[in-house]
C-alpha positions as a Markdown table, in Angstrom:
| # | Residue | x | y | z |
|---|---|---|---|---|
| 1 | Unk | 0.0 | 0.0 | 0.0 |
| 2 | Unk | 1.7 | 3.7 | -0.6 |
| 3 | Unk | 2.8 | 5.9 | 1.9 |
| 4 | Unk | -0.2 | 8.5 | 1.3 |
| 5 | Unk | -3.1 | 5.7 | 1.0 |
| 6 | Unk | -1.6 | 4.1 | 4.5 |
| 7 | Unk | -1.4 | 8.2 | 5.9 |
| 8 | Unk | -5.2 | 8.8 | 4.7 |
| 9 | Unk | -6.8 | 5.8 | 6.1 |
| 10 | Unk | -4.9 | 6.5 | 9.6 |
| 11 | Unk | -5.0 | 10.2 | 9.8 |
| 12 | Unk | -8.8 | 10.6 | 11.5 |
| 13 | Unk | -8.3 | 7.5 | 13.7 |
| 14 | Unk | -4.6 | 8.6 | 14.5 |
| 15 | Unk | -6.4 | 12.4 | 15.4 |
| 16 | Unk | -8.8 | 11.0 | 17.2 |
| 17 | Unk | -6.7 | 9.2 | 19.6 |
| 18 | Unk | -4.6 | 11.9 | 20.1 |
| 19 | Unk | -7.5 | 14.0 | 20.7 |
| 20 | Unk | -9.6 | 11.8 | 22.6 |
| 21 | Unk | -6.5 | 10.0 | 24.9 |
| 22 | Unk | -3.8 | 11.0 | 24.7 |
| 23 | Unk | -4.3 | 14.8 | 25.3 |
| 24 | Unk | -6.6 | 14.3 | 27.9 |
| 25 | Unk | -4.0 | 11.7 | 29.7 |
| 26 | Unk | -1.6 | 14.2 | 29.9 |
| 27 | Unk | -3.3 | 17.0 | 31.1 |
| 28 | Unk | -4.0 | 14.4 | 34.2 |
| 29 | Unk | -0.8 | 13.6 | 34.9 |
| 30 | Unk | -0.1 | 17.4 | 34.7 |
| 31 | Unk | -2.7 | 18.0 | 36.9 |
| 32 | Unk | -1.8 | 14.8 | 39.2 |
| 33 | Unk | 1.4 | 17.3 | 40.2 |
| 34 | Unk | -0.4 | 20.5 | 41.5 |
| 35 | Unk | -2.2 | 20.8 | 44.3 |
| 36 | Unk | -5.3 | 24.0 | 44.1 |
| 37 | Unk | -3.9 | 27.6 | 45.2 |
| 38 | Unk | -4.8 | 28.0 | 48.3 |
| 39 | Unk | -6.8 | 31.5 | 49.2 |
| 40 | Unk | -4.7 | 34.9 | 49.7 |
| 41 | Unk | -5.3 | 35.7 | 53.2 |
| 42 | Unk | -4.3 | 39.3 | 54.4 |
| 43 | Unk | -3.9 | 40.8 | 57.4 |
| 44 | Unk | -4.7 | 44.2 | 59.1 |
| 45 | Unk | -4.0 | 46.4 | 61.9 |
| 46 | Unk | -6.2 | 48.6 | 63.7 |
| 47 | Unk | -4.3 | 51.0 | 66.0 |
| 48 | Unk | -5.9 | 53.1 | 68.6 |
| 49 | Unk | -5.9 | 54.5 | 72.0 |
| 50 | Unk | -6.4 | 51.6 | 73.6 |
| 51 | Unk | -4.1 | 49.4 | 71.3 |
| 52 | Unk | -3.9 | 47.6 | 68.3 |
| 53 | Unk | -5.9 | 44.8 | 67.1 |
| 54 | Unk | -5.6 | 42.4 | 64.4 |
| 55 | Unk | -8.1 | 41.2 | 61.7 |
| 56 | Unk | -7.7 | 38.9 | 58.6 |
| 57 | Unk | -9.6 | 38.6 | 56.1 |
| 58 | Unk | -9.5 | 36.9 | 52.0 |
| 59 | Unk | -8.3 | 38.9 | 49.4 |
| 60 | Unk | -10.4 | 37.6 | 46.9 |
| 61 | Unk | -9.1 | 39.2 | 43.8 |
| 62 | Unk | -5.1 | 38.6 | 44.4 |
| 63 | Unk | -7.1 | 34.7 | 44.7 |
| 64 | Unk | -8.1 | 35.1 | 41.6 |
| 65 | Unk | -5.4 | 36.6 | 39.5 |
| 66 | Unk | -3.6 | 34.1 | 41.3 |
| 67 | Unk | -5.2 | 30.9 | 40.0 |
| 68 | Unk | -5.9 | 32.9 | 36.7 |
| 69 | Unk | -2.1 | 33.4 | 36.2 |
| 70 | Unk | -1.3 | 29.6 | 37.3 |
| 71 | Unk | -4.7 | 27.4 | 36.3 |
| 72 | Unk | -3.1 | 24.1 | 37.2 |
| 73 | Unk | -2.6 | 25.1 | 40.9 |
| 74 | Unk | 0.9 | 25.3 | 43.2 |
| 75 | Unk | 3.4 | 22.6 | 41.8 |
| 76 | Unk | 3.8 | 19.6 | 44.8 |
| 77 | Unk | 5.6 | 17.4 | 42.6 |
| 78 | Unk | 4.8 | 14.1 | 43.8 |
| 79 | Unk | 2.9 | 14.9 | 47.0 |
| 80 | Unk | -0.7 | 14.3 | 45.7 |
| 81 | Unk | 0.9 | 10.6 | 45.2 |
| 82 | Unk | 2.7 | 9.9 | 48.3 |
| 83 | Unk | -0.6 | 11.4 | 51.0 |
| 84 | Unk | -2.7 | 9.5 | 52.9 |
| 85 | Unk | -5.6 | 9.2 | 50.9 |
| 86 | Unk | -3.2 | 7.4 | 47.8 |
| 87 | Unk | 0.3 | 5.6 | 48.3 |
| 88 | Unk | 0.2 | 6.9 | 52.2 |
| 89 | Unk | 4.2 | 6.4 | 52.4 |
| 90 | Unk | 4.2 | 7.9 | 56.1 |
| 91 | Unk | 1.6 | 6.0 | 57.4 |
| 92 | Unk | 3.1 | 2.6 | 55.4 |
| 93 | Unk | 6.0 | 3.1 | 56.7 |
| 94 | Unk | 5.2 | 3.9 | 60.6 |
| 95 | Unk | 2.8 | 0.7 | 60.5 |
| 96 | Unk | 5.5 | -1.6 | 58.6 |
| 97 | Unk | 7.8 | -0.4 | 61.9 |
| 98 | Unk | 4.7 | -1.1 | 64.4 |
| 99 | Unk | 3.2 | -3.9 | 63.2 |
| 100 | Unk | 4.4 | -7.2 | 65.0 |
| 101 | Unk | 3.1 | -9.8 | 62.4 |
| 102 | Unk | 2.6 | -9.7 | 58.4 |
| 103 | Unk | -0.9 | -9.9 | 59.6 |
| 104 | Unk | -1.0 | -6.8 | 61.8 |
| 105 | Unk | 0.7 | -4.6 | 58.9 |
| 106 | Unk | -2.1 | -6.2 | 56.4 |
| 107 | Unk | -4.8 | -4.7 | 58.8 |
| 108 | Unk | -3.9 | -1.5 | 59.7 |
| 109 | Unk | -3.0 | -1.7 | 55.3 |
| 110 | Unk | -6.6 | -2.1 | 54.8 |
| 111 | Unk | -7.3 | 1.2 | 57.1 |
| 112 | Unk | -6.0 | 3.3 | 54.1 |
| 113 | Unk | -8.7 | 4.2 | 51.7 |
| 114 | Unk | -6.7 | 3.7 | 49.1 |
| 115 | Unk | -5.3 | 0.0 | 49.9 |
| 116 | Unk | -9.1 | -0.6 | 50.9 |
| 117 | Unk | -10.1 | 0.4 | 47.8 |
| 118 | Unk | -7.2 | -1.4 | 45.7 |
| 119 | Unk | -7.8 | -4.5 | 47.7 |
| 120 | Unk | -11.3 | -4.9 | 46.5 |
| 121 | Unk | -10.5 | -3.6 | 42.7 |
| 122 | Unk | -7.9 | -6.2 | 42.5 |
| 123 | Unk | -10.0 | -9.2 | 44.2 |
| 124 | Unk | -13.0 | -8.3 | 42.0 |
| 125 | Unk | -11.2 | -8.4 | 38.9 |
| 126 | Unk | -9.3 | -11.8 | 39.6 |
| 127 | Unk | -12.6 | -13.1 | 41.0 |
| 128 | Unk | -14.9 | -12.1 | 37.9 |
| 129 | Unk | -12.4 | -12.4 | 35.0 |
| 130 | Unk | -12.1 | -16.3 | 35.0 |
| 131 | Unk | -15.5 | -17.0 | 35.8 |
| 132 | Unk | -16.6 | -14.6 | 32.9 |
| 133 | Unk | -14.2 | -16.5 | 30.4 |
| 134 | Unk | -15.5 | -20.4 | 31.8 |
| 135 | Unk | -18.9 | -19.1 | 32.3 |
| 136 | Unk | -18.8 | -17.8 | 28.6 |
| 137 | Unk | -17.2 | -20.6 | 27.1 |
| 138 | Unk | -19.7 | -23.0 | 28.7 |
| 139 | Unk | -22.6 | -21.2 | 27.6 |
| 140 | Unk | -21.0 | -20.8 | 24.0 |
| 141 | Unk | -20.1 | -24.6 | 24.1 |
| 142 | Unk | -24.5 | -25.9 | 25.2 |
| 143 | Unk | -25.7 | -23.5 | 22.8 |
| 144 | Unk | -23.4 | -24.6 | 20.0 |
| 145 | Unk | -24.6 | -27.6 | 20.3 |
| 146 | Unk | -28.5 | -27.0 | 20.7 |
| 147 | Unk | -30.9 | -27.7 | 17.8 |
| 148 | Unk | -31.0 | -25.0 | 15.4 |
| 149 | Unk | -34.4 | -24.1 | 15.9 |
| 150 | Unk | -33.4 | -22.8 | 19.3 |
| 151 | Unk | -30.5 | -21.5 | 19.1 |
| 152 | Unk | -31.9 | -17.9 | 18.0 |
| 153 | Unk | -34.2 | -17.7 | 21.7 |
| 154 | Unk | -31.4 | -19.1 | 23.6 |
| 155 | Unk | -28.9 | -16.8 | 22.1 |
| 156 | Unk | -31.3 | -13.6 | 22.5 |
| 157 | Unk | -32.1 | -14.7 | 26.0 |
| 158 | Unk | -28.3 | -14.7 | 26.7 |
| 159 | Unk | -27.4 | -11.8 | 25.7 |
| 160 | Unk | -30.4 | -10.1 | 27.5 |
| 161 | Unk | -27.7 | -9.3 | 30.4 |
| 162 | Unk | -25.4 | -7.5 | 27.9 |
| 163 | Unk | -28.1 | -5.5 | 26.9 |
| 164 | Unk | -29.3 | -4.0 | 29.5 |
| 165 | Unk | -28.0 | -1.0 | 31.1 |
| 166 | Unk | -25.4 | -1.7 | 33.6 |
| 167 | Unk | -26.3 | 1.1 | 36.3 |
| 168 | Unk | -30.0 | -0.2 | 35.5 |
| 169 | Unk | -28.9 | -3.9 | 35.8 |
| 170 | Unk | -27.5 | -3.1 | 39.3 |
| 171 | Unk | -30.5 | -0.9 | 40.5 |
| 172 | Unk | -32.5 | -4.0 | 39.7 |
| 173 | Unk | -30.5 | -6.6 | 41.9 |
| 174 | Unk | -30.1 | -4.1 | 44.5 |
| 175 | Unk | -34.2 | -4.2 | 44.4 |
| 176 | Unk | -34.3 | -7.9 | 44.4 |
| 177 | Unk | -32.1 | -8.9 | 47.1 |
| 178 | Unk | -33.9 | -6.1 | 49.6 |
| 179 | Unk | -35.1 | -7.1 | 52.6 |
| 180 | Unk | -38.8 | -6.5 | 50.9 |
| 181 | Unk | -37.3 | -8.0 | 47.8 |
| 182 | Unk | -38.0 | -11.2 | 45.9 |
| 183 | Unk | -34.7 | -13.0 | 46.7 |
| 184 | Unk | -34.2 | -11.1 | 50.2 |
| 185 | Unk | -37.5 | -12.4 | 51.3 |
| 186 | Unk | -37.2 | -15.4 | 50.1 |
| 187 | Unk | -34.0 | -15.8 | 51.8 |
| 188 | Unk | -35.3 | -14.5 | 54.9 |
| 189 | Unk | -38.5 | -17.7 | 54.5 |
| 190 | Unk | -35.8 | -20.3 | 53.5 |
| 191 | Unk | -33.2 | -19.4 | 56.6 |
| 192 | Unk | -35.8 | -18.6 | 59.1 |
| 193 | Unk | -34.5 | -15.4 | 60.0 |
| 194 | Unk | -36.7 | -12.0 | 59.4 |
| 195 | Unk | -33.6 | -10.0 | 60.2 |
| 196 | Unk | -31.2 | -11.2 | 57.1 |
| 197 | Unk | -29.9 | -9.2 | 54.9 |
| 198 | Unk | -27.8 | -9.7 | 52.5 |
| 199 | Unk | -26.7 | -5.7 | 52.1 |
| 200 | Unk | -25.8 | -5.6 | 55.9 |
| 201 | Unk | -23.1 | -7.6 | 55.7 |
| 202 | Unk | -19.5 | -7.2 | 54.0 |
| 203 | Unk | -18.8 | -10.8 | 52.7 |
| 204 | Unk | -22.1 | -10.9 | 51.0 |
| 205 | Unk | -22.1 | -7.4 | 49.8 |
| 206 | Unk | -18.6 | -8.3 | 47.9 |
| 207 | Unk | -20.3 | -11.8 | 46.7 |
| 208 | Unk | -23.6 | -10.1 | 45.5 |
| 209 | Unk | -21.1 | -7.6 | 43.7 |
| 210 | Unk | -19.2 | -10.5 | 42.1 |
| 211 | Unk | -22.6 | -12.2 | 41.0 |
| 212 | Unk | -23.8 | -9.4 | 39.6 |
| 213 | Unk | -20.5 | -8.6 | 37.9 |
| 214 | Unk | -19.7 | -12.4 | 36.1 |
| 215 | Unk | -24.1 | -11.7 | 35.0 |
| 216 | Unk | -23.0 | -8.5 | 33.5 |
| 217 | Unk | -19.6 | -9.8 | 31.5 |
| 218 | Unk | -20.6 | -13.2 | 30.8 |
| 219 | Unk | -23.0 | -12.8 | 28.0 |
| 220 | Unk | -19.8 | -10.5 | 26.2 |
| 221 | Unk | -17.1 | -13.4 | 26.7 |
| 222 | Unk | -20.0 | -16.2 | 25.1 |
| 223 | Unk | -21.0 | -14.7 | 21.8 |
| 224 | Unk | -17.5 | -14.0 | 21.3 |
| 225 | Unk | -16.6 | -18.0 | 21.6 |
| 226 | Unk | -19.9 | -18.7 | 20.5 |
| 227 | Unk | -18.3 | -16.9 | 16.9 |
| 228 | Unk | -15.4 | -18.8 | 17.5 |
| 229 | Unk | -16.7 | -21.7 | 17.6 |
| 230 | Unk | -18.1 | -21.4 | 13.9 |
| 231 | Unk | -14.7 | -21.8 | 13.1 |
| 232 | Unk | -13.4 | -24.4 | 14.2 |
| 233 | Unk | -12.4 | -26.8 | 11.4 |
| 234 | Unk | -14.7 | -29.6 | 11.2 |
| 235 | Unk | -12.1 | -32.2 | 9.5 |
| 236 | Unk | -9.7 | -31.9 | 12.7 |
| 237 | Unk | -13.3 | -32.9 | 14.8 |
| 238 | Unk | -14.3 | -35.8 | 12.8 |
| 239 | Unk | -10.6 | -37.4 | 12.5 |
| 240 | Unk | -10.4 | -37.2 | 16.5 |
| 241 | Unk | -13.5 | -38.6 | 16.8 |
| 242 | Unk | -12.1 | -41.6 | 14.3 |
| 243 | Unk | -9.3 | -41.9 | 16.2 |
| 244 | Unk | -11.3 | -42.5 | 19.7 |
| 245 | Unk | -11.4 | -38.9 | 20.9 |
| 246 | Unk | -13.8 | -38.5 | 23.8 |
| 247 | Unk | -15.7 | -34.8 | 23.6 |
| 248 | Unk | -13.6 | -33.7 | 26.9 |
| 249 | Unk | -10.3 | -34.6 | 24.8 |
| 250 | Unk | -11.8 | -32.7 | 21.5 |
| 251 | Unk | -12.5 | -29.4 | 23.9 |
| 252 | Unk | -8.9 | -29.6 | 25.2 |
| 253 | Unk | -6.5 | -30.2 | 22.0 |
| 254 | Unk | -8.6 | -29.0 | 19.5 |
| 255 | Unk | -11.2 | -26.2 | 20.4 |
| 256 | Unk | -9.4 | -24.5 | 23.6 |
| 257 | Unk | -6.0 | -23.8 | 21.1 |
| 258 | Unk | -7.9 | -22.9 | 18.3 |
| 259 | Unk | -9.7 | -20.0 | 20.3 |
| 260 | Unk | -6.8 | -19.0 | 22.2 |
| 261 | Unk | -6.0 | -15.9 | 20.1 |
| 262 | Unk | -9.9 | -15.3 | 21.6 |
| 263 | Unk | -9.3 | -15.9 | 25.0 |
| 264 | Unk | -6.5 | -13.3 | 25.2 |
| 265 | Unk | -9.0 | -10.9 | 23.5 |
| 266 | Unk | -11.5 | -11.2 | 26.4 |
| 267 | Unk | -9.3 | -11.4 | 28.9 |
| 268 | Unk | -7.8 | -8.4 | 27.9 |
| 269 | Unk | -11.1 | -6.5 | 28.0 |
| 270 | Unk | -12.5 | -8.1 | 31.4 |
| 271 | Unk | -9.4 | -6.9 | 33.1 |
| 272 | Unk | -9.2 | -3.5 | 31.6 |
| 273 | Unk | -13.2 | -3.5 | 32.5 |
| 274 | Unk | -13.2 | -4.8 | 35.9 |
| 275 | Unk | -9.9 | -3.0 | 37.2 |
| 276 | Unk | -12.3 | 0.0 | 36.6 |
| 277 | Unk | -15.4 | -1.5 | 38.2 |
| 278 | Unk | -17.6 | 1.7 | 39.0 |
| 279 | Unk | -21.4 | 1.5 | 38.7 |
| 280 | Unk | -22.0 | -2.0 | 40.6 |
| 281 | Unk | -21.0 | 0.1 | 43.7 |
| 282 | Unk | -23.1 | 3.0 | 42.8 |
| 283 | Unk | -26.3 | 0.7 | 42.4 |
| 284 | Unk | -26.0 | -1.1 | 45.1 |
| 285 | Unk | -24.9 | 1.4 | 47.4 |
| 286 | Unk | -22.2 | -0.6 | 48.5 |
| 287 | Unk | -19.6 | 1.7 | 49.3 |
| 288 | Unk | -20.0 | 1.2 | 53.1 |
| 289 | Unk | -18.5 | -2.2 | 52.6 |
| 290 | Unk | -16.7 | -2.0 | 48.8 |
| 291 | Unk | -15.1 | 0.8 | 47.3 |
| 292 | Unk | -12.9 | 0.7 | 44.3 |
| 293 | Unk | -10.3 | 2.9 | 42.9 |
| 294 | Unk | -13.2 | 4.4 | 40.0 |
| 295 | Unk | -15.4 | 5.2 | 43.2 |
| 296 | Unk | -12.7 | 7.1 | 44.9 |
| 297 | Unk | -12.2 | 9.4 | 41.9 |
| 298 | Unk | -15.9 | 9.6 | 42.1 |
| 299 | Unk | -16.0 | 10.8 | 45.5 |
| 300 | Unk | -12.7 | 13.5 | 45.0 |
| 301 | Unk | -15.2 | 15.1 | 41.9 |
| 302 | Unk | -18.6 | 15.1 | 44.1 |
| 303 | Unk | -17.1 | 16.0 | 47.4 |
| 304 | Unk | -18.2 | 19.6 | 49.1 |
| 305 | Unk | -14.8 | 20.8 | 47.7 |
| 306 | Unk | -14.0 | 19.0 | 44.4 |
| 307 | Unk | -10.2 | 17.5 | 44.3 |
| 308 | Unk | -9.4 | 17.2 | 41.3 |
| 309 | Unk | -5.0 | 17.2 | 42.0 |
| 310 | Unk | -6.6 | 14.1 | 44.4 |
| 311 | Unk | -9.2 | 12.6 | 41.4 |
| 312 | Unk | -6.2 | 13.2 | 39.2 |
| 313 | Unk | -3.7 | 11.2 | 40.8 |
| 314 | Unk | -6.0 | 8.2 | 41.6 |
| 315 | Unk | -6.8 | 8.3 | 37.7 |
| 316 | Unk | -2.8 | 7.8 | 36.8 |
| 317 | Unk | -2.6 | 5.4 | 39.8 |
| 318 | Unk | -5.4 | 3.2 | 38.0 |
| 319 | Unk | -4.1 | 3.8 | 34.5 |
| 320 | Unk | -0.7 | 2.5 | 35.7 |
| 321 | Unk | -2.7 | -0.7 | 37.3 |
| 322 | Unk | -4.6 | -1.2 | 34.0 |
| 323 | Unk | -0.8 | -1.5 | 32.4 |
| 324 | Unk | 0.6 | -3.6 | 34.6 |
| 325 | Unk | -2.0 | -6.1 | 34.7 |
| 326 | Unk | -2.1 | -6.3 | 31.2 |
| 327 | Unk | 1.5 | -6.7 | 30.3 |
| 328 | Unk | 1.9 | -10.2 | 30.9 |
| 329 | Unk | -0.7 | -11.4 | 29.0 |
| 330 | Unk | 0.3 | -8.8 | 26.1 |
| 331 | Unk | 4.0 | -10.2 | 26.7 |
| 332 | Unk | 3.3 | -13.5 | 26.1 |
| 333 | Unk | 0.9 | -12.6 | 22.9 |
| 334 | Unk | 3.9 | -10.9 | 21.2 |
| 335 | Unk | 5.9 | -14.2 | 22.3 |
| 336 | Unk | 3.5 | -16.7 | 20.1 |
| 337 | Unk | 3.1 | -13.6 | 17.5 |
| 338 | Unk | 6.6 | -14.7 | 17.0 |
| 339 | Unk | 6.8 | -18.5 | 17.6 |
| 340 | Unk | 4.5 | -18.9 | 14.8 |
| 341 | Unk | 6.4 | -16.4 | 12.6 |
| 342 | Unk | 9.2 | -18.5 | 13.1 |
């Protein structure tokens, strides 16, 4: 293809990115370095017979020719990083000195919002990635091999998850597992005990959350193996069979590496998705027992006095996460990319 063909069919996408991500990525880490200008106080003296007395008061214009002339705020460096509401390195630090067990360190860990919320993030998304991918695959795998006539209902019904809203999807749960709520009452019938509640307590708050997330995903990760599984060459499937090859063996040396390229491609997606797990929190107003590192970012831009050095720092703090969690599995992509060019 010529140079000016390639240039034309890339220029709009290549703008948009640059437009779209990358511009607004680095005005976040700029912004991730400055802290908001804090207000020009001055101070006056009253002098009379009886002596002199002090009075302060804001100088509201020098406050705003100040943040006028410097819009990003008062450079910190990496302060905004380092507080106690992200990396906390004080506080790590005095409890790593304190803490008489790995156990006791873990605990007063988990008393930083930020660990908190990091510990939940990464449990969520190493809980509901792999269920999303064997969830998927099983549900591509039974309606693969359903009669034709239904596989058009099932596959509609399936994707009915995927579908819906997920703030709207989560509102819905949240309804459902109330205490007046079709599965909170029925729980409350089935255990004998009026007072249970699923949203009162931590462990089930963090297992509805997971349930709710794998219902969400799943549907994605199955009509993506479900398409996969079109095309997977019938002539390798009928010479196993020949040659003895239970339907167990025929998943594991024939299907699985055939969509392995796919598995990476969901995988890469359910991480990047459930690293930045948001709106199940929201719905089921679950941050009294769950927060994530998306909700605190939330919180710094709703909060009486919006932080956005704070909001910004959390955002570079997750996109670094994203990265790391995906390398590997981009590593070892590049490293079959090649074995096969070989």
């Amino acid at each position: 293809m010529p140079h000016r063909t390639f240039l034309g069919f890339i220029f709009a996408p290549l703008l948009a990115m640059i437009l779209f991500i990358a511009m607004p990525i680095v005005s976040v880490v700029l912004q991730s370095f400055h802290i908001e200008h804090e207000q020009v106080v001055i101070q006056t003296e009253t002098c009379g017979p009886f002596g002199c007395t002090y009075s302060t008061a804001i100088d509201t214009a020098a406050t705003e020719q100040l943040r006028r002339e410097q819009p990003l705020g008062r450079f910190v460096g990496l302060d905004n990083y380092l507080d106690r509401g992200h990396l906390a390195a004080d506080e790590v630090q005095h409890a790593w000195r304190t803490a008489g067990s790995i156990g006791a360190f873990m605990t007063q860990l988990m008393n930083l919002p930020f660990y908190n919320a990091l510990a939940f993030t990464l449990f969520y998304t190493f809980t509901v990635t792999p269920l999303v991918l064997v969830l998927g695959f099983a549900i591509a795998l039974g309606v693969n091999n359903l009669p034709k006539l239904l596989r058009g209902p099932t596959i509609f019904g399936s994707l009915l998850p995927m579908i819906v809203t997920p703030l709207v999807g989560s509102l819905v749960l949240f309804w459902m597992i109330d205490a007046q709520g079709v599965i909170g009452k029925n729980l409350q019938l089935l255990f004998d005990s009026p007072n249970l509640s699923l949203k009162a307590s931590a462990t089930l708050t963090w297992v509805t959350l997971m349930i709710y997330g794998v219902w969400n995903s799943a549907p994605f990760a199955f009509i993506v193996y479900y398409a996969g599984l079109q095309t997977v060459p019938q002539e390798t499937l009928e010479a196993a069979m020949i040659d003895g090859a239970n339907s167990w063996k025929r998943i594991r040396y024939i299907v699985l590496p055939h969509l392995a390229p796919l598995t990476v491609f969901i995988t890469l997606i359910q991480l990047m998705d459930n690293f930045r797990v948001f709106e199940p929190i929201v719905g089921f107003a679950a941050e009294a027992h769950a927060t994530s590192l998306s909700y605190i970012i939330y919180t710094d831009l709703r909060s009486q006095i919006t932080r956005f050095n704070s909001a910004a720092a959390t955002s570079v703090l997750t996109i670094i996460g994203v990265a790391v969690l995906l390398t590997p599995v981009l590593i070892r992509t590049w490293r079959d990319f090649n074995r096969k060019r070989v």
